[in-house]
N, C-alpha and C positions, 0 to 999 in steps of 0.2 A: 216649685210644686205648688207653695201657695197662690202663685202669682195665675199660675195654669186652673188652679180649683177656683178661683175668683173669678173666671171670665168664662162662662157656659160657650161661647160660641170658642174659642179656641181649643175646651172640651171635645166641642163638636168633633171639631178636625182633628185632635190624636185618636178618638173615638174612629175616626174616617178611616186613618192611615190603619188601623190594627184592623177594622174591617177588611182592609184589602187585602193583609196580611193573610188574615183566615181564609178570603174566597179563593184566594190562590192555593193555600195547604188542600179545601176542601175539593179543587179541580184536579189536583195532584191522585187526590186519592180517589177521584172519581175513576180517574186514566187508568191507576192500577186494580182496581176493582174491575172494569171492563177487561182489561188485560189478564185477571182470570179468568173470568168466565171463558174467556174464547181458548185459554189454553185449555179447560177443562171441559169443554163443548166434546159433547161423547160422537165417535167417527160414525158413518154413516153405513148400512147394510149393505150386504152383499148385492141386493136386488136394485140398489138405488136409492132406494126409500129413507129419508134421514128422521132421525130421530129427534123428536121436539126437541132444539136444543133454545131458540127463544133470545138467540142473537143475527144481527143481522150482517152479511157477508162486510169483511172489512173493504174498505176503496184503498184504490190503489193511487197514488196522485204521481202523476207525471214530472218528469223535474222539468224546473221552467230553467232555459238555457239563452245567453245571452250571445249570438254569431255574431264574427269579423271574419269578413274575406277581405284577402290583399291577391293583390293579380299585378304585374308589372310585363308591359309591350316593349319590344324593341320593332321599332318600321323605322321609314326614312324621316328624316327631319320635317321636311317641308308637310308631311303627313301629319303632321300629329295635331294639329290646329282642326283639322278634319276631321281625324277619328273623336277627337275628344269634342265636338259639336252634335258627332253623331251619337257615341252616348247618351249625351245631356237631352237628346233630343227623345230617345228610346226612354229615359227616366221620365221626362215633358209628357209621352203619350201614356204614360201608364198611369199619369192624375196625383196630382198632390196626395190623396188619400194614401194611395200606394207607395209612390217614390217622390221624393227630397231631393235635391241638391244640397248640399252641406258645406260645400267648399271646394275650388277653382282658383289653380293656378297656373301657370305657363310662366319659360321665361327662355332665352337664348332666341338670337334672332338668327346666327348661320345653321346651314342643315344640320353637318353635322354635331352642333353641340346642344341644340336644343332638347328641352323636358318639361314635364309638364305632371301634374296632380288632379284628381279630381276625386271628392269624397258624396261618395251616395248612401239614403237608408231608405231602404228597401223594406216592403212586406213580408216579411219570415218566412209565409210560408211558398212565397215567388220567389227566395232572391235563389235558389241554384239555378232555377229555369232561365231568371234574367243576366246570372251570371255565362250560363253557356250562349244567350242570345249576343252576350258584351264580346267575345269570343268568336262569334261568328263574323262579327262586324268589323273587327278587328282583323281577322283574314282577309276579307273585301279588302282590305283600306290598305295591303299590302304588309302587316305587324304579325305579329309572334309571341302569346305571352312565353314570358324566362322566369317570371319566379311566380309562384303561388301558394295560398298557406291559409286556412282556416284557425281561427280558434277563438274558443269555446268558453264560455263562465258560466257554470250554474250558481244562478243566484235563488234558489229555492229556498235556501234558510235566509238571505236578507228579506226576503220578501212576504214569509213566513215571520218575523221577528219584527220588523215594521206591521204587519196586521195586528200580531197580537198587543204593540204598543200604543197603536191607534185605537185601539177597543179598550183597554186601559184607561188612555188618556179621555176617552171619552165617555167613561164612567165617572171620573174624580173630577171631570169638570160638571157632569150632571150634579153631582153627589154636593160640589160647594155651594154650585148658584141656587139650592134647594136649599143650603145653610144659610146663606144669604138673604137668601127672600125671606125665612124667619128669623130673622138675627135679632142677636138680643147680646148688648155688651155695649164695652166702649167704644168712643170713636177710633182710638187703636190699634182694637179687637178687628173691626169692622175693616181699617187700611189695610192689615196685615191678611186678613182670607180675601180682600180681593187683590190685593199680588197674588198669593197666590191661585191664584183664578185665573190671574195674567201668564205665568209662567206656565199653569197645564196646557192653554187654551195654544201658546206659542210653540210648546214640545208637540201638542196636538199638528199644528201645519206645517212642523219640520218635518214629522212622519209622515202626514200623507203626501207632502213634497215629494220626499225620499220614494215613496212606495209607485207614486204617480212615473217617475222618471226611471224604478225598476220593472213597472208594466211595457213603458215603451221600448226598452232597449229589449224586452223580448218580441215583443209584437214587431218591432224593425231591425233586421240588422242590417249592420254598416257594412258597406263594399268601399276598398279603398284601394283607388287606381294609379299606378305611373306609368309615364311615358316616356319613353329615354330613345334617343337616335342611334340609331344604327351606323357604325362605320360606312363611310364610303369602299365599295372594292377599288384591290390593288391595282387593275386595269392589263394593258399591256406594257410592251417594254418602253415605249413613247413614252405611258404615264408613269412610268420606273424613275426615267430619266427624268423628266419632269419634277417628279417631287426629290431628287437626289437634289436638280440645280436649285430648287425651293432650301432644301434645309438648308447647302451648305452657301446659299445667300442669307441664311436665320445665322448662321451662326459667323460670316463674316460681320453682320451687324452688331451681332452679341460681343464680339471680339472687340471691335474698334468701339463702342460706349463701354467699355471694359479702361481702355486705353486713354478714352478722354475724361472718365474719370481719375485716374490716376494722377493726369497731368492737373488738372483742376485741383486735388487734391495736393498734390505738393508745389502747385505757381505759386502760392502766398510764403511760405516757406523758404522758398527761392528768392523770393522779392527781399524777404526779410535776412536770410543770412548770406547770400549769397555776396554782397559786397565788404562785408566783414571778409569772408573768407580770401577777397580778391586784394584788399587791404595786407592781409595778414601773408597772401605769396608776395607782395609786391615788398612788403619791411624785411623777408626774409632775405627778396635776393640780394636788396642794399648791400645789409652786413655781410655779408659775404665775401672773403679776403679776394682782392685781387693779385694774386704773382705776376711780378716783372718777368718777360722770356728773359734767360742766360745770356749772357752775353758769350762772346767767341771769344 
């Protein structure tokens, strides 16, 4: 405490912090002091006519909402190289302003096993219209979406809570460099309020970081696409037969690499005991008595 009462400019700054302290109780109480008036605001006549009451209609504030659409096609393989250019290309016309690309993927090269990703952000208040347009093009191209699913994050209070911490933070930083420009104390004194001057100034463009990237995610939401191949039909009886002589040539191959690992696995083995063991019938049969036949 003496250390604090000897140095006017660290004064300053506990002086600063209990200021903030108070402007916050006194906005507290502002809130509930308007919050009576409006509950005690006398109702309005029969005729219409409302009675001086000398506050003004509350707003009403919308929540801000943060959209993801996922949509997943099934069409043919060779297809989807094409749907997914033509997308990309309907995102292309509608201008960077409006629509992103975000991410592109493809992979598999036979029909039927290829798939594919693509991630869009879209203008908020275009993307159900471009989402039906994606949908449209997608029937052309001969596809089907199979899975679809919206959702939702209101971020109203992060967004609400990064304001108020950016108006904060940009009072305490006023508040120091004003301590600063008349400072008076030791050199310190003097290191110690410009950290922290460093540290408001840094909390300062974390939040409006923060706020900046929760304004975008409403003003665009993400559309995120897959493409997946569609089976081949089972055809007729020709191609019954056909893929019957397919398998059960898969699984003659499966069989005999079954087999030749086995022997691969136990030739060393073989190598190794195998003349022992030809050793060990050979010593048996030696000792082994021989009987004279009977004589007559």
């Amino acid at each position: 405490m003496r250390w604090i009462a000897g140095s006017p400019l660290l004064m300053g700054l506990a002086l600063l912090a209990a200021c903030g302290q108070a402007d916050q109780q006194q906005e507290v109480a502002a809130a509930e002091d308007v919050a009576m008036d409006v509950a005690e605001a006398p109702p309005k006549g029969e005729g219409g006519a409302a009675q001086d009451s000398g506050t003004d209609p509350l707003a009403v504030t919308l929540p801000r909402i943060a959209y993801i659409y996922r949509v997943g096609y099934r069409l043919p393989g060779d297809a989807i190289p094409t749907l997914q250019q033509a997308h990309v290309a309907l995102c292309d016309k509608m201008g960077a302003a409006r629509c992103q690309v975000a991410g592109l993927q493809r992979s598999g090269g036979e029909a039927d096993y290829g798939n594919g990703t693509l991630k869009l952000r879209v203008e908020s208040k275009s993307a159900r219209a471009f989402l039906d347009t994606l949908n449209k093009v997608a029937s052309d191209k001969g596809g089907r979406p199979v899975d679809t699913a919206i959702e939702a994050e209101d971020v109203s209070k992060q967004m609400v809570d990064a304001e108020a911490r950016i108006r904060q933070r940009e009072l305490l930083v006023g508040r120091l460099t004003e301590i600063l420009r008349t400072r008076q104390g030791s050199v310190g004194d003097l290191v110690a309020a410009e950290r922290a001057v460093a540290e408001a100034q840094e909390e300062l463009d974390q939040a409006k970081g923060w706020l900046t990237e929760l304004r975008g995610r409403v003003a665009f939401s993400t559309i995120e696409i897959g493409y997946n191949a569609q089976a081949a039909d089972a055809g007729g009886f020709g191609a019954q037969i056909r893929d019957t002589l397919a398998d059960s040539g898969s699984l003659f191959l499966i069989g005999l690499r079954g087999l030749l690992t086995v022997l691969i696995v136990l030739a060393p083995w073989v190598l190794v005991f195998g003349p022992l063991v030809w050793l060990a019938l050979r010593w048996r049969r030696r000792r082994k008595p021989v009987f004279a036949p009977p004589s007559d």
